[in-house]
C-alpha positions as CSV (number, residue, x, y, z in Angstrom):
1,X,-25.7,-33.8,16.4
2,X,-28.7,-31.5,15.5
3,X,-31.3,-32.6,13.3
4,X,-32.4,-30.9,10.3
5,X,-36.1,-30.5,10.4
6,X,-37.7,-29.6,6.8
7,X,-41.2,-28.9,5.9
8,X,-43.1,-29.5,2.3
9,X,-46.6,-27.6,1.3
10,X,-48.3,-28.6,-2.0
11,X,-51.7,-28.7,-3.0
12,X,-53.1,-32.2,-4.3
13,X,-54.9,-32.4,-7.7
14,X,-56.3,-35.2,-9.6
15,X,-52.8,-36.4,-10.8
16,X,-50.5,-38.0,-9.0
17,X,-47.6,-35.2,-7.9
18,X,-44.5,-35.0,-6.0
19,X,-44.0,-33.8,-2.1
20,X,-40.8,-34.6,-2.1
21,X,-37.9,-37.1,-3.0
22,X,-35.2,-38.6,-0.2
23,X,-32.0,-37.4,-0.9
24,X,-30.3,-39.5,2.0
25,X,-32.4,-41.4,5.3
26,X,-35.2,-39.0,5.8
27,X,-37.3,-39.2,9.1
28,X,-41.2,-38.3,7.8
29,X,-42.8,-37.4,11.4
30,X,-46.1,-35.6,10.0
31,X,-48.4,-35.9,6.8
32,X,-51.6,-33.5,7.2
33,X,-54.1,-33.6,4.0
34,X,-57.2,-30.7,4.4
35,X,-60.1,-31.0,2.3
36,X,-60.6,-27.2,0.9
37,X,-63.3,-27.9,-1.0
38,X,-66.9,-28.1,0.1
39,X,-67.3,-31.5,-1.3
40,X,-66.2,-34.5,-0.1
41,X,-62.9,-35.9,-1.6
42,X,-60.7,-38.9,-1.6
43,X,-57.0,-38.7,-1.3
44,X,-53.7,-40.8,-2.0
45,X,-50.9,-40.7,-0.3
46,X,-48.1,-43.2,-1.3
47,X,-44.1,-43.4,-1.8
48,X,-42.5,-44.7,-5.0
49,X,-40.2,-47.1,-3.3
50,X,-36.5,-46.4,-5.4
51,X,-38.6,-44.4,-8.0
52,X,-40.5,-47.2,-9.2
53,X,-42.7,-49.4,-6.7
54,X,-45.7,-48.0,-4.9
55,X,-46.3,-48.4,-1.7
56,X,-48.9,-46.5,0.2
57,X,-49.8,-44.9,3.0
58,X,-53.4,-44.2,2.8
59,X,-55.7,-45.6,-0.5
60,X,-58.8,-43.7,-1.5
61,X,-59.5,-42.6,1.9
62,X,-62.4,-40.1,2.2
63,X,-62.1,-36.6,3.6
64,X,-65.5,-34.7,4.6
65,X,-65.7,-31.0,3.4
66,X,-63.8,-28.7,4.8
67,X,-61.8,-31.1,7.4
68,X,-58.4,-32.7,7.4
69,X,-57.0,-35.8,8.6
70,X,-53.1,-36.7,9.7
71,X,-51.2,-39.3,8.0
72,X,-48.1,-39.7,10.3
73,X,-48.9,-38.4,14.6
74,X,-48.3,-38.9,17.9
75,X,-45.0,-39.9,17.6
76,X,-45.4,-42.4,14.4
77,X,-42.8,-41.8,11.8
78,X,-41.4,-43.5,8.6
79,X,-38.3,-43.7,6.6
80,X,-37.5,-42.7,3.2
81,X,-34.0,-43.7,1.3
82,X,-32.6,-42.1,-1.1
83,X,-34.7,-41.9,-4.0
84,X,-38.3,-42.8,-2.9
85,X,-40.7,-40.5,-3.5
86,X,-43.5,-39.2,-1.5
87,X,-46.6,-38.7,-3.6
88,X,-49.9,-37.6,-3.4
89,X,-53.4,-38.0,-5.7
90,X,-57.0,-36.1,-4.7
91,X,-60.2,-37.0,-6.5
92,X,-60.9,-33.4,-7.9
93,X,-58.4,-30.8,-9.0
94,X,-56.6,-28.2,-6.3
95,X,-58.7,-30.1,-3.8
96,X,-56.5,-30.5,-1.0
97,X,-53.7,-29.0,0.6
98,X,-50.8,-31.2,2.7
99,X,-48.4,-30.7,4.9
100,X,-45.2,-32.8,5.9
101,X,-42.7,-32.3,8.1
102,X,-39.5,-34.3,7.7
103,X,-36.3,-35.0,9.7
104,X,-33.5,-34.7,7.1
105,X,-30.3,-36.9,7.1
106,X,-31.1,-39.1,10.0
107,X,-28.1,-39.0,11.9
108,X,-26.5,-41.8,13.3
């Protein structure tokens, strides 16, 4: 069965915002965060486990000026259910861009 690969693009500001929500067992295989500022900033990157409980993936971790780090490579990936939420938080508004790429409805 093929899988349906699916990419989301948003930029992080200084409130917590949404990158996407599970709407089955989703595959994330790639989180990129790049600093566009040219200060250094500090980024979140968590799921709200159900909606509710938040788990992350990377706390306050510090990106240089004008550099970006990846979240999920080499082969690493994580699963989302149905309902979590993949977040993310900078330290300064429209500081960062991210990129994930996601394998939608995991097939069995």
């Amino acid at each position: 069965m093929a899988q349906d690969f699916t990419r989301y693009a948003v930029q992080a500001t200084n409130s917590a915002g949404t990158v996407f929500t599970a709407n089955s067992n989703d595959a994330v295989i790639g989180i990129r965060v790049a600093n566009i500022l040219t200060t250094a900033i500090t980024v979140d990157v968590f799921v709200s486990v159900g909606g509710s409980t938040t788990r992350y993936i990377v706390k306050s971790l510090s990106i240089p000026p004008a550099s970006s780090v990846e979240l999920v490579a080499g082969g690493a990936k994580f699963v989302m259910q149905s309902s979590d939420v993949l977040k993310v938080q900078a330290s300064a508004a429209d500081a960062a861009d991210v990129y994930v790429s996601v394998v939608d409805a995991i097939s069995a």
